[in-house]
Backbone as JSON, one array per atom type, in Angstrom:
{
  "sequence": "XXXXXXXXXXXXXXXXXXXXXXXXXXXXXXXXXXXXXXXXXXXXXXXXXXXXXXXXXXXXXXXXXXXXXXXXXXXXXXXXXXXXXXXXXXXXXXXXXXXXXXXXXXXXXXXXXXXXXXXXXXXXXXXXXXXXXXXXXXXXXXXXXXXXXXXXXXXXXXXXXXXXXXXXXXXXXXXXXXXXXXXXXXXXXXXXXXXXXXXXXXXXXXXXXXXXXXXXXXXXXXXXXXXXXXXXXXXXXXXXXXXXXXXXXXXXXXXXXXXXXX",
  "N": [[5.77, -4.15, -21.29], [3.38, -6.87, -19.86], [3.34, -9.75, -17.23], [1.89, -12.69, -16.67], [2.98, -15.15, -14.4], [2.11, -18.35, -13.63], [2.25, -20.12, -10.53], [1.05, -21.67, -9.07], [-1.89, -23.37, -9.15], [-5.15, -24.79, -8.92], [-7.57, -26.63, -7.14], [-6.28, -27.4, -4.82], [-4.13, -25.23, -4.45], [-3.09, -22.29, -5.04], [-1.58, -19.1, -6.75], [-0.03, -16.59, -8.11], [2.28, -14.61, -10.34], [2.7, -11.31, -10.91], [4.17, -9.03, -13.36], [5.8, -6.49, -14.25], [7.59, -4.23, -16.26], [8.52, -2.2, -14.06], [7.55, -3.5, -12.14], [6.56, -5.9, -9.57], [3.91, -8.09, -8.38], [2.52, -10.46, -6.33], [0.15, -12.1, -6.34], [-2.4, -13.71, -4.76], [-0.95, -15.64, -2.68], [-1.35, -19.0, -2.29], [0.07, -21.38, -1.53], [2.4, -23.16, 0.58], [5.04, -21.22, 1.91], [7.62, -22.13, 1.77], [7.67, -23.91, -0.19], [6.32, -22.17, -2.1], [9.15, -19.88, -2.32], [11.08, -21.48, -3.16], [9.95, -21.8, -6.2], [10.31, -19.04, -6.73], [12.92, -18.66, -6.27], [14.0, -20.65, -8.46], [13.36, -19.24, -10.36], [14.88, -17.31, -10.43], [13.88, -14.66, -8.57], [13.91, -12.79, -6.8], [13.0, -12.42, -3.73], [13.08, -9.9, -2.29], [12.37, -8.19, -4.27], [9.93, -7.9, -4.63], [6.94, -6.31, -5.21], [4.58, -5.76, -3.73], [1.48, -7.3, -2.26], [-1.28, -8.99, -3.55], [-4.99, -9.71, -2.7], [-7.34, -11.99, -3.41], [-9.62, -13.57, -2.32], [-10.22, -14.6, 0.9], [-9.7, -17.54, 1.46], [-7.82, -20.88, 2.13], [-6.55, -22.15, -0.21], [-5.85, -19.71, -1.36], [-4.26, -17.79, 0.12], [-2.18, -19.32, 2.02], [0.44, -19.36, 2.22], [0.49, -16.42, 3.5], [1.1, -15.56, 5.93], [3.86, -15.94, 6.42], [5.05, -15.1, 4.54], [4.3, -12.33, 5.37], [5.78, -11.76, 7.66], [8.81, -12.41, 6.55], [8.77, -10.43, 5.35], [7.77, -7.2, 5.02], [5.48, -6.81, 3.06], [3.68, -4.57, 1.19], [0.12, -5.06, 1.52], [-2.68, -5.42, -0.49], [-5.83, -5.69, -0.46], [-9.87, -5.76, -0.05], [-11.74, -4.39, 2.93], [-13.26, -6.06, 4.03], [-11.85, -8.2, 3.71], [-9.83, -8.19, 4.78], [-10.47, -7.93, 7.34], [-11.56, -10.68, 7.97], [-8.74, -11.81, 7.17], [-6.83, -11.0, 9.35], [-8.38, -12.33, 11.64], [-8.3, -15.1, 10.96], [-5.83, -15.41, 10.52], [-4.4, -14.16, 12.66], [-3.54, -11.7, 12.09], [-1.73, -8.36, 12.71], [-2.74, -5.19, 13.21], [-1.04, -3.0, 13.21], [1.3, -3.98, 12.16], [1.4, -4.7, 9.85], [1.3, -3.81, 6.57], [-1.02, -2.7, 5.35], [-3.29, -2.1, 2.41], [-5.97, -0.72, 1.92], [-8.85, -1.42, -0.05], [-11.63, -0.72, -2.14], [-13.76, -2.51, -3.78], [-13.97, -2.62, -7.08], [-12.72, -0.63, -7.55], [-10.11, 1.38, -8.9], [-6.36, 0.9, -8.76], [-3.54, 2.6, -9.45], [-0.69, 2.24, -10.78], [2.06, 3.35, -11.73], [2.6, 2.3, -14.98], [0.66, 0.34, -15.35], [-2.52, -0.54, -14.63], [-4.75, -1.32, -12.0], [-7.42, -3.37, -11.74], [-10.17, -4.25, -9.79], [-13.29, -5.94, -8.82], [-16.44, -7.87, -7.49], [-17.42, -10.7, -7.18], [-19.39, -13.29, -7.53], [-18.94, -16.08, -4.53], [-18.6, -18.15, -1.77], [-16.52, -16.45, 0.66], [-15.71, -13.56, 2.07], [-15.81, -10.65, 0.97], [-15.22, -11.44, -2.24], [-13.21, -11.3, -4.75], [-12.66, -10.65, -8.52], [-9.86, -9.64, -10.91], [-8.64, -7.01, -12.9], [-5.48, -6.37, -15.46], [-4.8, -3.74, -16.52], [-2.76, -3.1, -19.19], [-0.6, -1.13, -21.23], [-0.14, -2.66, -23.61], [-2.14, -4.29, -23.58], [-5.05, -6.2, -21.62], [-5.08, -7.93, -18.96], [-6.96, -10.55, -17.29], [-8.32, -11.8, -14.38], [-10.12, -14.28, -13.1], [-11.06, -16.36, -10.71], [-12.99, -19.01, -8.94], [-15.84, -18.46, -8.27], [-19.24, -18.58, -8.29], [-21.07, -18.27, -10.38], [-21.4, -16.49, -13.39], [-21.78, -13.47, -13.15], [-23.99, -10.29, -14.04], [-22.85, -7.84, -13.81], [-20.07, -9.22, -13.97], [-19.71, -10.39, -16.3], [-19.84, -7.78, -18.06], [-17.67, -6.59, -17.19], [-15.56, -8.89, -17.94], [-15.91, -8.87, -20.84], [-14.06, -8.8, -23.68], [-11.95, -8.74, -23.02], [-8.58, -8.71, -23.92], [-6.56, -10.93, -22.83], [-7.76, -14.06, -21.19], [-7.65, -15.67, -17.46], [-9.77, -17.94, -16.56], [-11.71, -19.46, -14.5], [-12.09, -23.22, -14.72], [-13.36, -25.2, -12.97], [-14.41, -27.68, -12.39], [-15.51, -30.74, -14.23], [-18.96, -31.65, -14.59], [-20.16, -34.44, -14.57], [-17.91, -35.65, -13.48], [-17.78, -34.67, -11.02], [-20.17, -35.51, -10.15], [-19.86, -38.36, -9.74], [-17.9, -38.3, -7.93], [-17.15, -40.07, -5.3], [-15.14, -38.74, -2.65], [-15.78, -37.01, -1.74], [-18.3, -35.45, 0.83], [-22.22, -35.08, -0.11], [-22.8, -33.05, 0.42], [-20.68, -31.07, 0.2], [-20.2, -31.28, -2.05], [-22.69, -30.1, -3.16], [-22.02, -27.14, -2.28], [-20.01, -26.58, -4.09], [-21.39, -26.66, -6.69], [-22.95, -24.64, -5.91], [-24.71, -21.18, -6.23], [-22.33, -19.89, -4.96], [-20.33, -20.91, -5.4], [-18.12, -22.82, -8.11], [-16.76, -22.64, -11.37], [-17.95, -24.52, -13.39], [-17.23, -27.07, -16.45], [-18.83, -27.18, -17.92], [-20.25, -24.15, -17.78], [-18.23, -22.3, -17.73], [-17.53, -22.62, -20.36], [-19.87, -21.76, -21.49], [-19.58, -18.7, -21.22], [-16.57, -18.22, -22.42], [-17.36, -18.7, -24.88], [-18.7, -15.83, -25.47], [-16.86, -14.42, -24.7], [-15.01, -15.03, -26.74], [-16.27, -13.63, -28.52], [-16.07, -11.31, -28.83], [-13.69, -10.43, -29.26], [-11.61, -11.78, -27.18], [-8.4, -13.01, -26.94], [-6.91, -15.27, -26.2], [-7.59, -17.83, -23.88], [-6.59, -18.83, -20.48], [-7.25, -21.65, -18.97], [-8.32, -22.38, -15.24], [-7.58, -23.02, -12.15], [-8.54, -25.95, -12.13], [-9.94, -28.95, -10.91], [-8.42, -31.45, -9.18], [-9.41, -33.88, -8.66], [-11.83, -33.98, -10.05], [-11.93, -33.14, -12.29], [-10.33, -32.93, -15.52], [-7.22, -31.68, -17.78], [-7.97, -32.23, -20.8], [-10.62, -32.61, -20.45], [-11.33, -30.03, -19.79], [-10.12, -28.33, -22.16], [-11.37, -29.13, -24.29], [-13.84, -28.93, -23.83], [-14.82, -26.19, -23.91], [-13.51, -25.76, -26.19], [-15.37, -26.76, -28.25], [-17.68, -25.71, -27.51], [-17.18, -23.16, -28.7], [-17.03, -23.29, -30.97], [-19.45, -24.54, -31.97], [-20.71, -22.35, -31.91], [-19.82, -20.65, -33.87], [-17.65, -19.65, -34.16], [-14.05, -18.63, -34.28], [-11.61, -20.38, -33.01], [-9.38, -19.4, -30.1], [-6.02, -19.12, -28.75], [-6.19, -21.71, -26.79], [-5.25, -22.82, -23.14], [-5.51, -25.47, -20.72], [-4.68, -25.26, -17.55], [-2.49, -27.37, -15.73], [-2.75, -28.75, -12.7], [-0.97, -30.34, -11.65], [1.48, -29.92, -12.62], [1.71, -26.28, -13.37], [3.36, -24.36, -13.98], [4.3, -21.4, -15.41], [4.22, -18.91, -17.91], [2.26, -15.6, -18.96], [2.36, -13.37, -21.63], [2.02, -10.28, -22.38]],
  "CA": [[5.56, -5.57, -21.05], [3.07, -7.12, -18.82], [3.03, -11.28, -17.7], [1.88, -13.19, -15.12], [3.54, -16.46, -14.09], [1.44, -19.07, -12.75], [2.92, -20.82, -9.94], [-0.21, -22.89, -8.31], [-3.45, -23.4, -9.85], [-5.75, -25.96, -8.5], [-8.14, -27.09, -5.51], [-5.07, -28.11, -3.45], [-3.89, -23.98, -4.09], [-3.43, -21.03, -6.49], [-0.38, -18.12, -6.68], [0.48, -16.64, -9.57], [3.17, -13.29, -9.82], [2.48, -10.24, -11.99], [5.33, -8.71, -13.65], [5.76, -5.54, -15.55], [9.26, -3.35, -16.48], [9.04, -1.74, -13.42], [6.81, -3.83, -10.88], [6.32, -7.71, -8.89], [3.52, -8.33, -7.3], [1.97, -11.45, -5.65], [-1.09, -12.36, -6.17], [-2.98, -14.78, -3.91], [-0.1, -16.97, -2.58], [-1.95, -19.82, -1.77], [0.73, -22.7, -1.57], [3.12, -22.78, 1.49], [6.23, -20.12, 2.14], [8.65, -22.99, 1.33], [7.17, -23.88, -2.11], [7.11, -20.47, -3.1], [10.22, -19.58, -2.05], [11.63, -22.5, -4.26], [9.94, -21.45, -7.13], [10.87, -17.99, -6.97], [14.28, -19.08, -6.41], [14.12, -21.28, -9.79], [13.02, -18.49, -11.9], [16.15, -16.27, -9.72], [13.39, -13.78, -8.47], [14.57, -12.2, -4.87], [11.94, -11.98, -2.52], [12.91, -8.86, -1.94], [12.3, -7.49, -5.44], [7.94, -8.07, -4.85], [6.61, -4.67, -4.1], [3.22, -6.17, -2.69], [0.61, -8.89, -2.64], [-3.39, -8.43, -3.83], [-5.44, -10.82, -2.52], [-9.1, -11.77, -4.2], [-10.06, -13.26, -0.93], [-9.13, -15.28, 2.28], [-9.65, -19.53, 1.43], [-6.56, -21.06, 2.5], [-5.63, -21.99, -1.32], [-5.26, -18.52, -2.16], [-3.62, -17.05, 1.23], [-1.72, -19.53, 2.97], [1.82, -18.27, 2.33], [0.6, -15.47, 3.49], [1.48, -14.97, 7.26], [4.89, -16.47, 6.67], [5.72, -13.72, 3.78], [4.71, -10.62, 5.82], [7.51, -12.13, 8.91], [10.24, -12.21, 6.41], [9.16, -8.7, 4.6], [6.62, -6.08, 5.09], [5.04, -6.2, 1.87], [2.17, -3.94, 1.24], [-1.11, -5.82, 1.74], [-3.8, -4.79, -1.42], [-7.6, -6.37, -0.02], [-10.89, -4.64, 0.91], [-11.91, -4.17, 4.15], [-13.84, -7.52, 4.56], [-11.12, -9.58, 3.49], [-8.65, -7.95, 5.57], [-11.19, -8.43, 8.54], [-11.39, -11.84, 7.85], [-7.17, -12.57, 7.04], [-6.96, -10.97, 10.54], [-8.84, -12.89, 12.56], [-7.71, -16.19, 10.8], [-4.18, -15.93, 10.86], [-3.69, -13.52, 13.99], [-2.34, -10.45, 11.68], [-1.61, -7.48, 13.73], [-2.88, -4.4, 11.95], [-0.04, -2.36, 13.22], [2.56, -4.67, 12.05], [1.1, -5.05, 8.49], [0.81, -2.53, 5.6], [-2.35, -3.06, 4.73], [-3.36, -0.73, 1.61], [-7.28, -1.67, 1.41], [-9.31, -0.86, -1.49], [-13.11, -1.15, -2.32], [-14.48, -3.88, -4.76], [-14.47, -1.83, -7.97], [-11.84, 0.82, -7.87], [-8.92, 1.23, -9.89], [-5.53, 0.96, -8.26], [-3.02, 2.73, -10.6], [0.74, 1.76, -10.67], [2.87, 4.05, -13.15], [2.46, 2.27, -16.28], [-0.01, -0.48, -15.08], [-4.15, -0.06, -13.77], [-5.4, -2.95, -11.31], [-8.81, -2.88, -11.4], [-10.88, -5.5, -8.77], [-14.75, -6.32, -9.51], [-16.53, -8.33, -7.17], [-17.52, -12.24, -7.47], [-20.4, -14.38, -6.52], [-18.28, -16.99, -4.16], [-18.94, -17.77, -0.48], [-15.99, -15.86, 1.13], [-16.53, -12.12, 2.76], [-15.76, -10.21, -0.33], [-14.62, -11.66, -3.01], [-12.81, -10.05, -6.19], [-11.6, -11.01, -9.6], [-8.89, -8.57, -11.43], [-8.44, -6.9, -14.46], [-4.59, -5.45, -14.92], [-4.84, -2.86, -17.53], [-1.57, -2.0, -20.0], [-0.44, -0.32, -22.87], [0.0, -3.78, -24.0], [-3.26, -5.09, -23.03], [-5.45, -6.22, -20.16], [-5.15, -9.93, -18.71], [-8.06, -10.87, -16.49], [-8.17, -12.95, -13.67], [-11.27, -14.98, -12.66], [-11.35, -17.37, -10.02], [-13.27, -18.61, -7.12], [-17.06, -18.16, -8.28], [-20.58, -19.71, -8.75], [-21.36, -17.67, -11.92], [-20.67, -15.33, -14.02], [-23.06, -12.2, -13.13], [-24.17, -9.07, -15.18], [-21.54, -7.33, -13.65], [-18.54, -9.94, -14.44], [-19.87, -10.49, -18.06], [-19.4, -6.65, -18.39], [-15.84, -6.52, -17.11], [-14.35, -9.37, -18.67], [-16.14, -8.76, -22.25], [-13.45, -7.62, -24.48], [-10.14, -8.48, -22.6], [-7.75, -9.58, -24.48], [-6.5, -12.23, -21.96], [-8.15, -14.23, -19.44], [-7.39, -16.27, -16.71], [-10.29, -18.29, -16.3], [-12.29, -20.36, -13.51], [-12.69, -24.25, -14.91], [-13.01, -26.2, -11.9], [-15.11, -29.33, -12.58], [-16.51, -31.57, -15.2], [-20.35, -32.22, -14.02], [-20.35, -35.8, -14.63], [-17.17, -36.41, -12.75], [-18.13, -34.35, -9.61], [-21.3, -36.54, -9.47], [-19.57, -39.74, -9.42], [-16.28, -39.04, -7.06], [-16.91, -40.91, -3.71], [-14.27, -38.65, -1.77], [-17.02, -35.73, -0.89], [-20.11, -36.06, 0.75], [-23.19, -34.56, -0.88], [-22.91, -30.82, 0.77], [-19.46, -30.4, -0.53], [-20.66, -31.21, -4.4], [-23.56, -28.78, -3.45], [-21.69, -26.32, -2.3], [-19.02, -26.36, -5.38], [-22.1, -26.51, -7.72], [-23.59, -23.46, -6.09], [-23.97, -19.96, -7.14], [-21.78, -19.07, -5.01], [-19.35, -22.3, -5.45], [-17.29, -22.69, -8.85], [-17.81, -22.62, -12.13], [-18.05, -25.82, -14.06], [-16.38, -26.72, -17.53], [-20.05, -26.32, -18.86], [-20.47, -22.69, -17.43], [-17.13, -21.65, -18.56], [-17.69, -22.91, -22.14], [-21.12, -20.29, -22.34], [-18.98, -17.49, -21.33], [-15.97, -18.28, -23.41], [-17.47, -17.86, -26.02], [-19.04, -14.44, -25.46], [-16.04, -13.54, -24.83], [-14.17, -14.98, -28.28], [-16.92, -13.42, -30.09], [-16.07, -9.96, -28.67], [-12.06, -10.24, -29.26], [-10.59, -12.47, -26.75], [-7.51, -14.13, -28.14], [-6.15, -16.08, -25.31], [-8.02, -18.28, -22.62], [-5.94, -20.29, -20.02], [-8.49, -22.43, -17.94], [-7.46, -22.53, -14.3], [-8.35, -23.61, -10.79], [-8.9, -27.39, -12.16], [-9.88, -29.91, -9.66], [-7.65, -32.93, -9.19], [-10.0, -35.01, -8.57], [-13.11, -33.91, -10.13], [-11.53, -32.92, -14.0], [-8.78, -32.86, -16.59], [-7.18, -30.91, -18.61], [-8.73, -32.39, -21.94], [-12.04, -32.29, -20.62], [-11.93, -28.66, -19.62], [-10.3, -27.85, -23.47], [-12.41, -29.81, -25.24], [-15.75, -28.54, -23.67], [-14.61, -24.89, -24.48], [-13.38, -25.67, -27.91], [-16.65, -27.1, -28.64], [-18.94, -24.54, -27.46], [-16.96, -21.72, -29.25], [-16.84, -24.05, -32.34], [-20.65, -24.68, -31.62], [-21.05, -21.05, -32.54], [-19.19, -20.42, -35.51], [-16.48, -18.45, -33.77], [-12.91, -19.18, -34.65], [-11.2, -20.42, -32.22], [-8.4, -18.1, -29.87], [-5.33, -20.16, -28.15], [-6.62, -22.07, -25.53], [-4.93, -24.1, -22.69], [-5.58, -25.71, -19.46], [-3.09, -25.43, -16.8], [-2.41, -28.51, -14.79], [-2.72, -28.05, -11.42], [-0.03, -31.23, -10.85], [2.32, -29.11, -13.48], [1.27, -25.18, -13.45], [4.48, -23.51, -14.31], [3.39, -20.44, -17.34], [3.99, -17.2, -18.11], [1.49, -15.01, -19.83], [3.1, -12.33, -21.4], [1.57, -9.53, -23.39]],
  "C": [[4.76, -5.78, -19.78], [3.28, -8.69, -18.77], [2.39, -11.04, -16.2], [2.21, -14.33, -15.39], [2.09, -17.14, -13.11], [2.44, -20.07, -11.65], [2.44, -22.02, -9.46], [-0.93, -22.7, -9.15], [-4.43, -24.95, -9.88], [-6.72, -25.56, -7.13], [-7.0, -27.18, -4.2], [-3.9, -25.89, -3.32], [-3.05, -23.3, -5.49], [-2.43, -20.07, -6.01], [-0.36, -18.33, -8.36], [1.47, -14.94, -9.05], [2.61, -12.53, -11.38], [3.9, -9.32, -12.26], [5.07, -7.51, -14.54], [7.54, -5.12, -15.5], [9.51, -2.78, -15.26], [8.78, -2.44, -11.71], [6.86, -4.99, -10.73], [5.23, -7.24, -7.78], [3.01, -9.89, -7.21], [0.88, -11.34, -5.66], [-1.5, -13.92, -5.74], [-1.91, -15.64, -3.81], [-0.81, -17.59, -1.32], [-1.2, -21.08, -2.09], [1.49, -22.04, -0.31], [4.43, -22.05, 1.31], [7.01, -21.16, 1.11], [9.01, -23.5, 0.22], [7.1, -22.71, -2.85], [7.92, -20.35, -3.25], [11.08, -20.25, -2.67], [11.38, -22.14, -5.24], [10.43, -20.32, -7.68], [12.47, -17.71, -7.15], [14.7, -19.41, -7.77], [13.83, -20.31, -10.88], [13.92, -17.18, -11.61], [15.33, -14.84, -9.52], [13.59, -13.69, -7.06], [13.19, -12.3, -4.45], [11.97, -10.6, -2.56], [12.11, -7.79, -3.28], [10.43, -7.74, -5.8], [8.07, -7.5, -4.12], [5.12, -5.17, -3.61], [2.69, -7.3, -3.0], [-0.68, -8.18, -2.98], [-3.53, -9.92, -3.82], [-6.81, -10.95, -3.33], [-9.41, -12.44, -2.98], [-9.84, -14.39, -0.27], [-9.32, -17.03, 2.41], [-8.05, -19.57, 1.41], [-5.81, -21.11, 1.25], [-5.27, -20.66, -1.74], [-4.1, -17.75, -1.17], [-3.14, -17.82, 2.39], [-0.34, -19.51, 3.49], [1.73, -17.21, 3.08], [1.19, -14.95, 4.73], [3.21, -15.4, 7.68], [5.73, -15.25, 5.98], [5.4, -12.29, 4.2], [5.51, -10.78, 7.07], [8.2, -11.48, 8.56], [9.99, -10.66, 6.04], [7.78, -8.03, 4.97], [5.97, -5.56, 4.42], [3.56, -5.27, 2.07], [1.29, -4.94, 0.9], [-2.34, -5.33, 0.97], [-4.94, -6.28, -0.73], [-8.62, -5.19, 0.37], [-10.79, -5.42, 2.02], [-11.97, -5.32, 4.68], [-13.41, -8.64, 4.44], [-9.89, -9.12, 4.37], [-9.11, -8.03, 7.3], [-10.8, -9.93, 8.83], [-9.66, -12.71, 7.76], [-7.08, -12.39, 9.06], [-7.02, -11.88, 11.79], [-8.83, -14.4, 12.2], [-6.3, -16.51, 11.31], [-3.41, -15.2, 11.96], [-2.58, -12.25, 13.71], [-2.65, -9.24, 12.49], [-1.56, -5.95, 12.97], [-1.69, -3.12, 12.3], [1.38, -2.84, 12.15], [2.58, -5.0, 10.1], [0.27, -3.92, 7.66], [-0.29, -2.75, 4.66], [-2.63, -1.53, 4.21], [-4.58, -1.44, 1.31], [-8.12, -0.38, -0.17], [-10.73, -1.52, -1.55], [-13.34, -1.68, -3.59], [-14.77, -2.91, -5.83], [-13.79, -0.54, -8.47], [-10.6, 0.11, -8.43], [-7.68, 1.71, -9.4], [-4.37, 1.57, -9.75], [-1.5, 2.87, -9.6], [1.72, 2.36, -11.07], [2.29, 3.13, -14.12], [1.37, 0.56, -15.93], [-1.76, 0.01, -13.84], [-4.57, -1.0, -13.56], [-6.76, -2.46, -11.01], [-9.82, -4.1, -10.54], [-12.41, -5.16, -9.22], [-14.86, -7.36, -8.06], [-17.24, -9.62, -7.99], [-18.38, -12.86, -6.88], [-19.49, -15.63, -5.75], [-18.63, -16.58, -2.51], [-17.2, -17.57, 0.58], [-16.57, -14.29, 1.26], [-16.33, -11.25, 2.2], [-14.92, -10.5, -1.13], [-14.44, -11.03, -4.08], [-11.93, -10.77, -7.3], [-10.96, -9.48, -10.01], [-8.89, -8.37, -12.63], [-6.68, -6.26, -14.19], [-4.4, -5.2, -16.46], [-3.12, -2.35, -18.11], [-1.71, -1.56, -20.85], [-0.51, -1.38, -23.78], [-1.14, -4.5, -24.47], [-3.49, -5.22, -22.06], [-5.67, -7.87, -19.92], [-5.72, -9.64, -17.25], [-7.98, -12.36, -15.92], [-9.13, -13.24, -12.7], [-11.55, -16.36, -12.09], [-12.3, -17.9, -9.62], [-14.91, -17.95, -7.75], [-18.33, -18.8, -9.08], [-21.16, -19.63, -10.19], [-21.01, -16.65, -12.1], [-22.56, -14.23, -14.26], [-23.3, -11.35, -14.38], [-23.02, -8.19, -15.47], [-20.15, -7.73, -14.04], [-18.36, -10.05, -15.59], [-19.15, -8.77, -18.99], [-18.27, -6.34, -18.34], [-15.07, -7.06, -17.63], [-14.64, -9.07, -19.86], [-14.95, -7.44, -22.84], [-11.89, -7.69, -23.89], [-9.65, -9.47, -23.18], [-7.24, -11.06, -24.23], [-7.0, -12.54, -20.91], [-7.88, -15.55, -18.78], [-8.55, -16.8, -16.05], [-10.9, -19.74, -15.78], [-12.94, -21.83, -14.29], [-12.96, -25.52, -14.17], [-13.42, -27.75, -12.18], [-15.87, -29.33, -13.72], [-17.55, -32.03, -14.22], [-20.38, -33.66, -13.48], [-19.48, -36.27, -13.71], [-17.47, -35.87, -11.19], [-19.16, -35.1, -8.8], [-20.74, -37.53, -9.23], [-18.25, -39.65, -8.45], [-17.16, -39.41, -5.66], [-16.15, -40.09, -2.62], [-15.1, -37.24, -0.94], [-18.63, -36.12, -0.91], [-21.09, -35.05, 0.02], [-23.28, -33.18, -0.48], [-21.88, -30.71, 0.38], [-19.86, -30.24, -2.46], [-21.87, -29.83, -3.81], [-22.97, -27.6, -3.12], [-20.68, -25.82, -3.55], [-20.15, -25.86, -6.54], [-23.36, -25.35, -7.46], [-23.61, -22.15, -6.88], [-22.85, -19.17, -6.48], [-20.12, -20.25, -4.82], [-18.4, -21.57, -6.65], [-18.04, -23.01, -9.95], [-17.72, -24.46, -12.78], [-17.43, -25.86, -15.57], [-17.45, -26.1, -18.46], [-19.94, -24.63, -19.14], [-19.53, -21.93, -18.09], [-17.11, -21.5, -19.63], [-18.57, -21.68, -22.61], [-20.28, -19.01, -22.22], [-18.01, -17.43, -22.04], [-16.1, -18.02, -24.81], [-18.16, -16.84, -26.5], [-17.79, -13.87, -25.27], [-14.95, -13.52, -26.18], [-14.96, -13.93, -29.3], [-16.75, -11.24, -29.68], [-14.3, -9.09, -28.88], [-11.07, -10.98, -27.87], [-9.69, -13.4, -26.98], [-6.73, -15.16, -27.3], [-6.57, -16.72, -23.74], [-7.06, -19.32, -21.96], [-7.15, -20.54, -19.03], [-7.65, -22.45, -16.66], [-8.49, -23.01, -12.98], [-9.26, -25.11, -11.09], [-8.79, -28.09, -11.05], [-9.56, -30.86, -10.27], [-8.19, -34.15, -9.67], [-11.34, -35.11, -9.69], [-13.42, -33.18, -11.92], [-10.46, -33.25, -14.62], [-8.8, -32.12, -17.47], [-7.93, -30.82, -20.31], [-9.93, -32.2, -21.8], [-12.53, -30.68, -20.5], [-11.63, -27.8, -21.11], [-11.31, -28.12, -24.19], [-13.82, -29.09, -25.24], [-15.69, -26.92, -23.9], [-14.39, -24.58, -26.0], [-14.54, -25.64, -28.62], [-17.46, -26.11, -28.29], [-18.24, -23.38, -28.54], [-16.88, -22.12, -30.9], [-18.32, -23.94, -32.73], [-21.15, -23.17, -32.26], [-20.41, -20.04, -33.26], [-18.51, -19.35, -35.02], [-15.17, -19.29, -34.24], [-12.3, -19.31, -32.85], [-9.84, -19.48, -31.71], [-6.85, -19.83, -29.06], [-5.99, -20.11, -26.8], [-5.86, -23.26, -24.9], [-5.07, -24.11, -21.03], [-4.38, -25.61, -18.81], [-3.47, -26.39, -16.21], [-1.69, -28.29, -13.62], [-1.15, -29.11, -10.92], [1.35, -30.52, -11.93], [2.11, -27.61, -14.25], [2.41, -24.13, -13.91], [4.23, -22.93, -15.94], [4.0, -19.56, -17.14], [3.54, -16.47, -19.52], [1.99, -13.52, -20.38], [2.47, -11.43, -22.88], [2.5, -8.06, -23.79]]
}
């Protein structure tokens, strides 16, 4: 058995936990200690019982739990180099004091009965990384946090069973919100910003048409989408090209509570 629970997923911040028969880890807790620590509570998971964290890289939504949960415990710390530079010298971590286990953009971390594999990501942080986590089961892919989808990312996710993919904004609504000035929309709608529901839709369905049977959309903005618009514009493209459709569902960032379980 592998899952992952979503806990966050949004602009406002992102955590999710990976689970197998023998393992917990943490990935990107990007909501505060206190909110975690509640949720984990509600689903009766110890703290103590998460053998590490993996980060994909250092924006506050993904890592701002983070200097509160290596206090209480001493989890091992999975990042490359340049994101463990960067946590560092944000949050004042003390590389004695923290088990930092780094890893280069592209290698394959193996677990006993689980293989974490990281890829890097067009996104403006100091190396960024989406995940693949390989079982006997299957492999569920997790793609945040980037402007497009490269040569390289097309190659990694094509073909995984499940993915956990980046739908941040509807076009139309990012142009018309009022609450960001004009360099924040350009920076979101860069390449090295987020993707859009458009963008997502073209790759979705390269990836239905290669065997992916299960997309959840994630990292929706509050303000700037919804969940129907980010199904809809995926359904339609993969409809658009005479693929059958796979289960698809948005998570809602104001109600994110999942677990993906293969």
């Amino acid at each position: 058995m592998v899952s992952i629970r979503v806990l966050a997923s949004g602009s406002k911040g992102n955590a999710y936990l990976l689970e197998t028969e023998k393992f917990r880890f943490l990935l990107d807790p990007g909501i505060r200690f206190k909110h975690l620590a509640i949720q984990l509570a509600n689903l009766n998971i110890p703290l103590e019982s998460i053998n590490g964290i993996f980060i994909t890289h250092e924006h506050s939504d993904h890592v701002i739990g983070l200097p509160v949960l290596l206090k209480r415990i001493p989890f091992p710390l999975y990042c490359n180099e340049l994101t463990w530079k960067s946590l560092k010298k944000m949050m004042d971590l003390k590389e004695k004091a923290v088990d930092w286990q780094p890893f280069e953009p592209g290698c394959k971390i193996v677990l006993d009965e689980i293989e974490i594999e990281s890829f890097p990501v067009p996104h403006d942080a100091a190396d960024p990384v989406g995940f693949l986590f390989h079982h006997s089961n299957g492999t569920i892919g997790l793609l945040t946090d980037l402007g497009y989808i490269t040569k390289l990312v097309r190659e990694k996710i094509l073909s995984v069973h499940t993915m956990i993919l980046e739908s941040n904004h509807d076009l139309s609504l990012l142009q018309a919100d009022t609450k960001r000035p004009w360099s924040v929309k350009q920076r979101i709608i860069s390449r090295h910003g987020h993707l859009s529901n458009e963008a997502t839709a073209e790759i979705a369905a390269q990836l239905v048409k290669e065997g992916t049977q299960n997309l959840f959309l994630a990292h929706l903005s509050e303000d700037c989408n919804r969940t129907d618009l980010a199904e809809s514009t995926v359904k339609n493209k993969i409809l658009s090209a005479g693929l059958p459709l796979p289960y698809i569902q948005a998570i809602n960032p104001a109600n994110p509570a999942l677990q993906i379980v293969l």
